[in-house]
N, C-alpha and C positions, 0 to 999 in steps of 0.2 A: 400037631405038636402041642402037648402040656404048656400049659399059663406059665409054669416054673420055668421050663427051658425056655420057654421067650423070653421072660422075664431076667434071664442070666444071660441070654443072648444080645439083647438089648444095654446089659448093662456094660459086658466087657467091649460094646461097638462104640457106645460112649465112653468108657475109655483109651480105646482105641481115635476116636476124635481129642480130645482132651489132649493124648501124649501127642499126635499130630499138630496139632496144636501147639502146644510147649516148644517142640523143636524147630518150629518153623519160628516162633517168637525169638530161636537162639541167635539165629543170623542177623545180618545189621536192616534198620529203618529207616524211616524216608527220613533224610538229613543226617545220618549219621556223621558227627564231627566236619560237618560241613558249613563253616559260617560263612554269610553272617545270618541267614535264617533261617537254617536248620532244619528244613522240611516239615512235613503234616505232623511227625510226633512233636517238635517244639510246638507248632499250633494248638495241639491238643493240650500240652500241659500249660501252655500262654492263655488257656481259656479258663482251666483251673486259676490258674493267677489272678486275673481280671477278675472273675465271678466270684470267688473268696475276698479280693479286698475290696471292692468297690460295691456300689449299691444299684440293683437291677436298672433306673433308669440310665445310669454310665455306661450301661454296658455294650452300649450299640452305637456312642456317642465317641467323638473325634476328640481328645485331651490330652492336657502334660501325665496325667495318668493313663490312658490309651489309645496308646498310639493306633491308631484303625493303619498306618502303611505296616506294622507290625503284627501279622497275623490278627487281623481286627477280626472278628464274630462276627460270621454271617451263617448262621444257622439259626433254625428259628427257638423258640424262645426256650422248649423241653429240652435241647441239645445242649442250655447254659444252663438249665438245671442240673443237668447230669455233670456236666461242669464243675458245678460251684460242688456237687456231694461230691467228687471225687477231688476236688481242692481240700475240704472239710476234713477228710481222712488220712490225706495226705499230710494235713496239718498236725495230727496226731504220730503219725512217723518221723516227720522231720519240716519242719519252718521254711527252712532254707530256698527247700525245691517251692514251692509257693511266695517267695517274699514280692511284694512288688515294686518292678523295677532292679530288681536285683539278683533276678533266680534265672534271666533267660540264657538257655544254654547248657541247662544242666542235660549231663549225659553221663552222669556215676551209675556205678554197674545197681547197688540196691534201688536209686530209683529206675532205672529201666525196668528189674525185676518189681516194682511196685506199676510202674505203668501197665505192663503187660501181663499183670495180673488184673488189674482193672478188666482189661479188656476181653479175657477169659472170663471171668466170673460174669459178668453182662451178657457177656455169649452163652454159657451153660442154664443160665437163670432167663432170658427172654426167647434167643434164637430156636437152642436145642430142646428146653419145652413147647415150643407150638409147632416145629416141623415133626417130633414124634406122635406128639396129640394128633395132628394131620393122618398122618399113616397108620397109628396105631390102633386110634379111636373111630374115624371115618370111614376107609375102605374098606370097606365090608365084602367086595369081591374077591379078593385075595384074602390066603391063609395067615395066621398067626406070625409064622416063619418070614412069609413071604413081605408081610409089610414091613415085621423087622427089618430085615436086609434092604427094603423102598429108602427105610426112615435112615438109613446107615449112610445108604449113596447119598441121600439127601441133604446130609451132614457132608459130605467130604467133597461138596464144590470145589475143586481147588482156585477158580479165581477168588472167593470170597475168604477163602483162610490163607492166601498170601497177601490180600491185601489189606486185610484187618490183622492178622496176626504178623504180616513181614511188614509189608509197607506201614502200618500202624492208622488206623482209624478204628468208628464206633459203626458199619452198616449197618453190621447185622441188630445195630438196637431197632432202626427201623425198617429195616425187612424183618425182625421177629415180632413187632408190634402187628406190621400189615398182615402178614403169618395168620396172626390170632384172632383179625378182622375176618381173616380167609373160613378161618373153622369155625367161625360165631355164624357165617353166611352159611355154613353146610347145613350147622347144626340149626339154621333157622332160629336165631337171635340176632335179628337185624339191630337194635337198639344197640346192643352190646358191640356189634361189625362196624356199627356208627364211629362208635366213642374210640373203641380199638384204631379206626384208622384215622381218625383225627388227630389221636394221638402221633400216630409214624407222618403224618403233615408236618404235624408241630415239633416234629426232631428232623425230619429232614424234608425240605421244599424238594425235592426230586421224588418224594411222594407223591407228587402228581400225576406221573410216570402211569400210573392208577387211577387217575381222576373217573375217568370216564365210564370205563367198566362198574367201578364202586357206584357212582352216581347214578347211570340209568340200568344195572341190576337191582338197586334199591327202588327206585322210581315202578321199576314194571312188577317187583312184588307188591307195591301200592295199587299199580293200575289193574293188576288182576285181578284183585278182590276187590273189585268194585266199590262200593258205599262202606263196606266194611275195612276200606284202605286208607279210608280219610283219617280215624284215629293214629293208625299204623306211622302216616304220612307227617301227623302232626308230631308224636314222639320220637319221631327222627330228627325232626326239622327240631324241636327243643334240646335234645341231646347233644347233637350239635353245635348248634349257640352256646348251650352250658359248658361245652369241653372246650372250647376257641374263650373263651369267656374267661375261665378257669389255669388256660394256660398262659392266657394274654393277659392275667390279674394285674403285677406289676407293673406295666408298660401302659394302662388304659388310662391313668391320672390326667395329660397332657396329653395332644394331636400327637407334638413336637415329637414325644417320645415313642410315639405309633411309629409315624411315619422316619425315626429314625430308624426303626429294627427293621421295619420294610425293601428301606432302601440297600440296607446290606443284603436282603436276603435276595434283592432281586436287581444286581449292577451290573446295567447295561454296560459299562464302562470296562469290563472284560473282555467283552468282543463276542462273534462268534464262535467259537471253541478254544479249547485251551491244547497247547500241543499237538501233535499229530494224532487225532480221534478219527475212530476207526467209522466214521459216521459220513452222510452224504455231501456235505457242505464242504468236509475235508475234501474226499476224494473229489470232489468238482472245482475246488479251488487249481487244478493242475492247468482244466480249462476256460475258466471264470473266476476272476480275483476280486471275489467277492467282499473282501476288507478292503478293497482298494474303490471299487466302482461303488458303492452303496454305503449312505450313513447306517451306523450301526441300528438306531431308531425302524428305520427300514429294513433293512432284516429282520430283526426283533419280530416285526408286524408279519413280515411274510412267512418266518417260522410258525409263527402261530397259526396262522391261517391256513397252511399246509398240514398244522399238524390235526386242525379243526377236520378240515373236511375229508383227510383221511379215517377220521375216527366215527365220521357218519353212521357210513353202513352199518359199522359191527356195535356202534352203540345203540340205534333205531329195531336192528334182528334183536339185540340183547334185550331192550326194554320191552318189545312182544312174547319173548322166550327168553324170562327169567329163569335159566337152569343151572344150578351149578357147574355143572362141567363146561356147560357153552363160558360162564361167567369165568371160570379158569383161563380157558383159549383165549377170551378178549382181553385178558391181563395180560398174557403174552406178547398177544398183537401191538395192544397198545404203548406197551413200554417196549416193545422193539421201535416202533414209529418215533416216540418220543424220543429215542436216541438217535436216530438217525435225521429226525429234521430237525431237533429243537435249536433253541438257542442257547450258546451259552453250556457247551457238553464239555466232559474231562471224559479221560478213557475209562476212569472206575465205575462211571454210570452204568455201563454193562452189567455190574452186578442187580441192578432192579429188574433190567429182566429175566436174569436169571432165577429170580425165586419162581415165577410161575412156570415157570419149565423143569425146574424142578419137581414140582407136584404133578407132570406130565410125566412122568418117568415109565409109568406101568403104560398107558396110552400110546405113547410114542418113545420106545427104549430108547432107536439106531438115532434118530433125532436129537431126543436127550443128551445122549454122548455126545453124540457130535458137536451141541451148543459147549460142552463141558472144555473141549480141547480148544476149538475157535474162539470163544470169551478167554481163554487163558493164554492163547499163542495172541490176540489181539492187545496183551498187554504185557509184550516182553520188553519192547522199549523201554520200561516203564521199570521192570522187573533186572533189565542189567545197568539202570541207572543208579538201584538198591542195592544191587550185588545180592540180588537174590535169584539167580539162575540155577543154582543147582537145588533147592527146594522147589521151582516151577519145574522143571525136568523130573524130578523124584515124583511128584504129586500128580504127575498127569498120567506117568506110566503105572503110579499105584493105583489109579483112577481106573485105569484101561484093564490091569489085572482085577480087580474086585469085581468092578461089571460083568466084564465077562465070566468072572468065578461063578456071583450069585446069580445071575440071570441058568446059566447053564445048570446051577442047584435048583431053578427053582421049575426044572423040566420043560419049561418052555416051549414043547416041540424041539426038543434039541439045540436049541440058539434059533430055532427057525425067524418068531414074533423079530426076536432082537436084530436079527438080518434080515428080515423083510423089508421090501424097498429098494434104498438105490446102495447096498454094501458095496459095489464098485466106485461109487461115485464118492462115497465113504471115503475109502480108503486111501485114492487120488487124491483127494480135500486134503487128509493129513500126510500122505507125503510132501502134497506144494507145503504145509506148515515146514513137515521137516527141511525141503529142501531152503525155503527163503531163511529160515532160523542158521543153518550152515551156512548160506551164501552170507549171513550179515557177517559170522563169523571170521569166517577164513576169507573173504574178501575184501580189501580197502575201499570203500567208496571213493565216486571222483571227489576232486577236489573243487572243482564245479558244482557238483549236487551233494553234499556232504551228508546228507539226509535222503537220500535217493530209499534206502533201504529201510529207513522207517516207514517212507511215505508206502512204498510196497506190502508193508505189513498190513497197514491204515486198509488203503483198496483191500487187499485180499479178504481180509476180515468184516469188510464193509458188502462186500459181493454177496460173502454168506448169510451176512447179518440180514441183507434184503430177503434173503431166498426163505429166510430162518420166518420171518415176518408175513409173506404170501404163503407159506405152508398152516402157519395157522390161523390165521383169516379163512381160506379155504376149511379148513378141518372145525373152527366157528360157523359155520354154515352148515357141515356136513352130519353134526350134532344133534342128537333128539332133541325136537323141537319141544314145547312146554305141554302143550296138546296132546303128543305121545307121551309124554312122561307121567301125565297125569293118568292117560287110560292103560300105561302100564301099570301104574299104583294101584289102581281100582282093580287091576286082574289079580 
């Protein structure tokens, strides 16, 4: 296929996201006209507030100017910058929605249309250039045509464009940041994978989500090259400190003020999960009350610990067999694990694993899908508490039609790759979706367990989420090692 016709094809798929987009933004947001706090978007523009009138060391701090029980900031310190510029702009449009102490609550039709344009524009300019630079630029095994159509699905997550564009947040700034960490690692600019993902740290702490895989993929490109890695080694280790340095500038005057921004970004005092998360600590609460029997301190410690020595094996294979693709799979693994033991989980967390499964898409099609409907049916709770059920119903079956369109264009063996596997097991998986999403419907819960049918959703999504976790762990192992990879180069 001609450079030109990809090139048109690419563009009208970006459009085609963009107008998907717009109409999912039409429907109502978290808190819509809901007081007294309004949900994630009053949060988001209460952070605008804050970060325009006050002075960076305030910003983390408990005052008669902010209030911390009032959507206080706890993001780390890039996520108040992005803040305080879209406060700046917003200041330019109109005062009002910014004033502080006197704007919370705004819900007028031009500033929604300014909020959600914010969050478009940030989405087309960080997210949608590094997921097509990914497909476009990188996989070189597939056709022109073919990564088009990769980069398109890639794009049309629908957990992440209803909960950034319905429910209202910023993920995808850092999942497109760790994105561009991801293609800095293909393209072998580790310094530059550094800084990139330092940065999606320092906008969102569930960057961690990655910790592992980034750290000892980095490390075992050092330790391969022997004497020649200690430089390698050393302008990581400086990159690093200069971008944590650089973002922490503000905040480094005073301990006080360190250790104020820390404490938000990391409050024990929320408990083990937030709502019914579709993660393991939920679904074992049915038979261990875990809030009940254990100070939250202890948990805390034993999440971590769980999540430590889970992430052993695939980080120790990682650091021997630095490969990219290996390095993909243990992004997956590890930000599945993370969400199922961490501490401290909301059901949107699902989107972090989502992005490396997403760049799995040509690897593992039937898989791919399948995470695509399960992350999305694991947050309909969530999604009829927004009144956003008929764009999660529209987007999943647009999802299901495109897949299977473009896999079947792209000759596949006839759909064979894409149904190779367990398509039965497939298929069953999304009918229990459909059938528990009808039973929530059309059936009353008892009055007894009034929650019976969330907690249902929680497990079922939690089953697969395990299953989703042990498939690529496995398939990280089953990975050309770094030894093959290198005497394939050499042939």
């Amino acid at each position: 296929m001609g450079s030109s016709k990809v090139d048109s094809f690419m563009f009208w798929a970006v459009v085609l996201n963009v107008l998907i987009r717009w109409l999912v933004s039409r429907f109502p947001h978290s808190g819509a006209k809901s007081p007294p706090l309004y949900g994630d978007y009053e949060a988001q523009r209460h952070w605008m507030e804050i970060t325009y009138a006050l002075s960076p060391s305030e910003w983390y701090k408990n005052s008669t100017e902010n209030d911390l029980q009032y959507w206080g900031l706890d993001y780390p310190p890039l996520t108040a910058y992005h803040s305080w510029l879209n406060g700046w702009v917003a200041s330019h449009f109109n005062q009002s929605w910014i004033e502080l102490g006197k704007s919370r609550g705004i819900q007028t039709y031009h500033h929604r249309i300014f909020m959600r344009s914010t969050v478009l524009v940030t989405d087309m300019l960080v997210y949608f250039t590094a997921m097509i630079s990914f497909f476009m630029k990188l996989d070189k095994n597939l056709s022109n045509r073919e990564r088009a159509m990769s980069a398109t699905i890639g794009l049309l997550y629908p957990a992440l464009i209803l909960i950034d564009h319905g429910h209202f947040q910023y993920n995808h700034m850092s999942l497109g940041l760790t994105l561009w960490a991801i293609n800095m690692i293909v393209r072998e600019k580790y310094a530059k994978a550094a800084i990139f993902f330092c940065l999606a740290l320092n906008y969102k702490q569930i960057s961690l989500y990655y910790s592992f895989p980034f750290a000892f993929y980095l490390l075992g490109i050092c330790f391969k090259k022997g004497f020649r890695g200690v430089p390698t080694f050393i302008s990581l280790a400086i990159v690093v400190i200069l971008t944590f340095v650089l973002c922490w500038l503000p905040f480094l005057e005073k301990l006080e003020t360190i250790l104020s921004v820390v404490k938000r970004l990391f409050p024990l005092s929320r408990g083990l999960y937030e709502d019914k998360v579709a993660n393991v600590w939920c679904s074992l609460e049915i038979f261990i009350k875990f809030k009940k029997l254990f100070p939250v301190e202890k948990m805390a410690t034993l999440a971590s610990i769980i999540i430590f020595i889970l992430n052993i094996p695939s980080s120790l294979h990682l650091l021997f067999n630095p490969v990219p693709k290996k390095f993909v799979y243990a992004l997956a693994y590890s930000s599945l694990v993370f969400f199922l033991f961490a501490f401290q989980v909301h059901e949107k967390s699902i989107l972090f694993a989502g992005l490396p499964i997403i760049l799995l898409i040509n690897d593992s099609p039937l898989v791919t899908l399948w995470f695509y409907v399960i992350s999305t049916f694991s947050l309909i709770p969530l999604m009829v508490k927004d009144h956003l059920m008929i764009p999660t119903f529209a987007l999943t079956v647009l999802i299901l039609v495109i897949y299977f369109a473009f896999f079947y264009d792209m000759r596949l063996s006839n759909l064979s790759i894409l149904l190779s596997g367990k398509p039965l097991i497939f298929s069953a998986s999304i009918m229990g979706c459909i059938f528990l999403a009808l039973v929530d419907k059309i059936i009353e819960p008892p009055s007894k367990y009034p929650h019976i049918f969330i907690l249902l959703n929680s497990i079922y999504s939690c089953i697969h989420f395990i299953g989703f976790a042990l498939y690529y762990h496995s398939r990280l192992f089953r990975e050309v090692s770094y030894h093959e990879s290198l005497k394939n180069k050499s042939q």
